[in-house]
ChimeraX commands (.cxc) that place a marker at each C-alpha (Angstrom):
marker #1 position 63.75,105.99,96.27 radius 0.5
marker #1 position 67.54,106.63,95.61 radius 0.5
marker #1 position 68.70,106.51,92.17 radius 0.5
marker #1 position 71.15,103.66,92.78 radius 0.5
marker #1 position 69.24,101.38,95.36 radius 0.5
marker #1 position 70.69,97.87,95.23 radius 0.5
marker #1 position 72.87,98.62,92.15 radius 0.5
marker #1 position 76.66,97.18,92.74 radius 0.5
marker #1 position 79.30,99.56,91.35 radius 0.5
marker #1 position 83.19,99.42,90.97 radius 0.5
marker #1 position 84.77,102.54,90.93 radius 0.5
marker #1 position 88.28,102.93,90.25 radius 0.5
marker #1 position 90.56,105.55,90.98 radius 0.5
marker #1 position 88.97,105.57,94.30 radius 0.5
marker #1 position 91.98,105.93,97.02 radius 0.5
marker #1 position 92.84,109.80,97.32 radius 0.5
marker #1 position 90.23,111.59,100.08 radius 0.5
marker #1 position 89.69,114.10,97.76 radius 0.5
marker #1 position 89.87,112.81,94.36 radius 0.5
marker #1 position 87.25,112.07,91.57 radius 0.5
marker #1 position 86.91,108.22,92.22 radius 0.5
marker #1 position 86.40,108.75,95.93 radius 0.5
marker #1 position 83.85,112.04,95.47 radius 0.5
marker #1 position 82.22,109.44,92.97 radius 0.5
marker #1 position 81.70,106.48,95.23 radius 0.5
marker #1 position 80.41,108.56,97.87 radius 0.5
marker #1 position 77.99,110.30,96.08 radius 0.5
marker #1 position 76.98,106.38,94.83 radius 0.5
marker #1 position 76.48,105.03,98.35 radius 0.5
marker #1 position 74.09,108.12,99.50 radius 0.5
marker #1 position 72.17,107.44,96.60 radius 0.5
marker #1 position 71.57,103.15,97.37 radius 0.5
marker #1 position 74.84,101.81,95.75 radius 0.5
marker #1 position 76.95,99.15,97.30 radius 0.5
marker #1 position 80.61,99.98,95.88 radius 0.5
marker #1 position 83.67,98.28,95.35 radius 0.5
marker #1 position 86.46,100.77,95.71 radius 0.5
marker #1 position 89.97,100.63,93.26 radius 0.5
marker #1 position 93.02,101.92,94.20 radius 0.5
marker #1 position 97.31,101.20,93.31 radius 0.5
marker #1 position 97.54,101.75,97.39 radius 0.5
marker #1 position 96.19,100.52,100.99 radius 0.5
marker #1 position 94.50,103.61,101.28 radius 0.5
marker #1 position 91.68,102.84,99.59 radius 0.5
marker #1 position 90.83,100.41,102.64 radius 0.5
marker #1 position 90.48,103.79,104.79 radius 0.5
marker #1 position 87.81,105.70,101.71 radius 0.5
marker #1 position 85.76,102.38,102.13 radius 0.5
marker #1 position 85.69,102.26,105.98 radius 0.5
marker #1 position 84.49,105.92,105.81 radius 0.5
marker #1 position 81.92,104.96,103.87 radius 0.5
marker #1 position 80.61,102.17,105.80 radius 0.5
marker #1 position 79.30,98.58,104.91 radius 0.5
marker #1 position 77.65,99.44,101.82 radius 0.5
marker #1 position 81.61,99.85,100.63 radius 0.5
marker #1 position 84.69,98.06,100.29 radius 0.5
marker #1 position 88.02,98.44,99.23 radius 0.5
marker #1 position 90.22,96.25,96.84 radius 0.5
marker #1 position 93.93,97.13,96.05 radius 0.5
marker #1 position 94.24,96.44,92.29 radius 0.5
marker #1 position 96.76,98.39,90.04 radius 0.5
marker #1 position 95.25,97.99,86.82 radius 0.5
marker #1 position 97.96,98.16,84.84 radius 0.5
marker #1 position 98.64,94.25,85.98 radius 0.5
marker #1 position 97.07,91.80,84.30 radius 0.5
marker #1 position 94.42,89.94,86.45 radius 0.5
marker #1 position 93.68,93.27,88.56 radius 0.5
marker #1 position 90.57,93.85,86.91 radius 0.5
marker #1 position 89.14,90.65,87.91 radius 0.5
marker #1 position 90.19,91.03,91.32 radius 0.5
marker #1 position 88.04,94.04,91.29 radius 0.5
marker #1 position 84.84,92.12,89.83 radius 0.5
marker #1 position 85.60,88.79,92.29 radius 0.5
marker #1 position 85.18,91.30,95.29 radius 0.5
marker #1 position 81.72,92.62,93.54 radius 0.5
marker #1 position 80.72,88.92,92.77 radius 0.5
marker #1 position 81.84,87.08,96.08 radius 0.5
marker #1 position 80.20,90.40,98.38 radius 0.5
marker #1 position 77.12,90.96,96.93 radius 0.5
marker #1 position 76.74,88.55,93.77 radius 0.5
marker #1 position 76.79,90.67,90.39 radius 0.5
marker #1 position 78.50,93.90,88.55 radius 0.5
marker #1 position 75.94,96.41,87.60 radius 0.5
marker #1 position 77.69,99.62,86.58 radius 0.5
marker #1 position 81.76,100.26,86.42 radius 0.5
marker #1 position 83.03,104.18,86.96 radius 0.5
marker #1 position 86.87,103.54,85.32 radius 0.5
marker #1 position 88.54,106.73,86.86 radius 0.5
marker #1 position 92.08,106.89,85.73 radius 0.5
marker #1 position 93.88,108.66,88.76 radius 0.5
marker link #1:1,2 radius 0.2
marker link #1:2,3 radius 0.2
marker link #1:3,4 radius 0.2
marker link #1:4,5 radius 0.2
marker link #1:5,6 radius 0.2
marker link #1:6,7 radius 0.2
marker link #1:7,8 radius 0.2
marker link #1:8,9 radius 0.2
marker link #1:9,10 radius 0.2
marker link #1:10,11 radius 0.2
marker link #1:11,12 radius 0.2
marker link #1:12,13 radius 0.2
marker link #1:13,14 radius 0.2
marker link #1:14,15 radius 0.2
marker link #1:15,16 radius 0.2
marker link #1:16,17 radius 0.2
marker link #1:17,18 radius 0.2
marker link #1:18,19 radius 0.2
marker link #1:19,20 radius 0.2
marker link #1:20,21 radius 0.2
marker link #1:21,22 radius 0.2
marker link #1:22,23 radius 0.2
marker link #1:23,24 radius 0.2
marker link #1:24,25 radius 0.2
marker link #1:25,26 radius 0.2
marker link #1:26,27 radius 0.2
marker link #1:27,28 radius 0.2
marker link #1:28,29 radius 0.2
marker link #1:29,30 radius 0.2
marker link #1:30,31 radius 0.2
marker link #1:31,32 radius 0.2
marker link #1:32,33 radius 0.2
marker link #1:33,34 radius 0.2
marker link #1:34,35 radius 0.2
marker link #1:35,36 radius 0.2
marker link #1:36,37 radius 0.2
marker link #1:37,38 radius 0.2
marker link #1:38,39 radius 0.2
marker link #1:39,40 radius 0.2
marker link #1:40,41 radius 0.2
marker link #1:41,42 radius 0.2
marker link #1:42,43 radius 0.2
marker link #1:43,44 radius 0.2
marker link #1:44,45 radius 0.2
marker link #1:45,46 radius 0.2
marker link #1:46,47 radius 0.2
marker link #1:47,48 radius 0.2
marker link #1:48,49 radius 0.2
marker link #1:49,50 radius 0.2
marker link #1:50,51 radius 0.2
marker link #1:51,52 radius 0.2
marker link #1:52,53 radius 0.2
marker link #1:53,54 radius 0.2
marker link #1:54,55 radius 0.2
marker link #1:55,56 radius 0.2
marker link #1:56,57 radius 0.2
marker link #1:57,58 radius 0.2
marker link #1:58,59 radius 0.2
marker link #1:59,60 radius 0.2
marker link #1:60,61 radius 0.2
marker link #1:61,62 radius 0.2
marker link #1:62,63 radius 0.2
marker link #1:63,64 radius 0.2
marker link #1:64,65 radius 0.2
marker link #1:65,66 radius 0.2
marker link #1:66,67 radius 0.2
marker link #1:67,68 radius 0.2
marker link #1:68,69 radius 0.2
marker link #1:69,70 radius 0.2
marker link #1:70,71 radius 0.2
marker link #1:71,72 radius 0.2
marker link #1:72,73 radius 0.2
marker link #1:73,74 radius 0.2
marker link #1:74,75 radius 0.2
marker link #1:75,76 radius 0.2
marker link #1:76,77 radius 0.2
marker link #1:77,78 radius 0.2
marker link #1:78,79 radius 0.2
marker link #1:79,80 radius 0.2
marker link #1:80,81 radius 0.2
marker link #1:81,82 radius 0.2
marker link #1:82,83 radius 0.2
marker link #1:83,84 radius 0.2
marker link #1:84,85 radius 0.2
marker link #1:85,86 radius 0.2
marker link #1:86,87 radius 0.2
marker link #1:87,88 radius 0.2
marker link #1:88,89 radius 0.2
marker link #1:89,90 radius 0.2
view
């Protein structure tokens, strides 16, 4: 069973291809996670499309208040809780 199965995880920090937030969220989804993905820039849309439905993406600089919560609506109104948050400062 993969170590993550079912868990729902915002990672942030997730919009360069080869950065730590990205490297993260992928290594989440191969191991069960369904993973909201936060970046300052559209290109996070693009990590969560390569990483298929188990993944989205949510623009959200969080240095604006309310960002953070946009970040946890996505988790709540896709798949209904927060389990575990990865806060990657890019």
């Amino acid at each position: 069973m993969a170590r993550f199965a079912d868990r729902v995880v915002i990672v942030t920090g997730a919009g360069a291809p080869d950065g730590i937030g990205a490297a993260v969220a992928r290594g989440l989804v191969a191991e069960g996670a369904r993973v909201v993905l936060g970046a300052t820039s559209e290109r996070v849309h693009q990590r969560a499309a390569e990483l298929g439905p188990a993944a989205v993406g949510v623009v959200a600089d969080l240095t604006v208040d309310g960002a953070s919560d946009t970040l946890v609506q996505a988790a709540l109104d896709r798949w209904g809780r927060v389990d575990v948050l990865v806060n990657n400062p890019a």
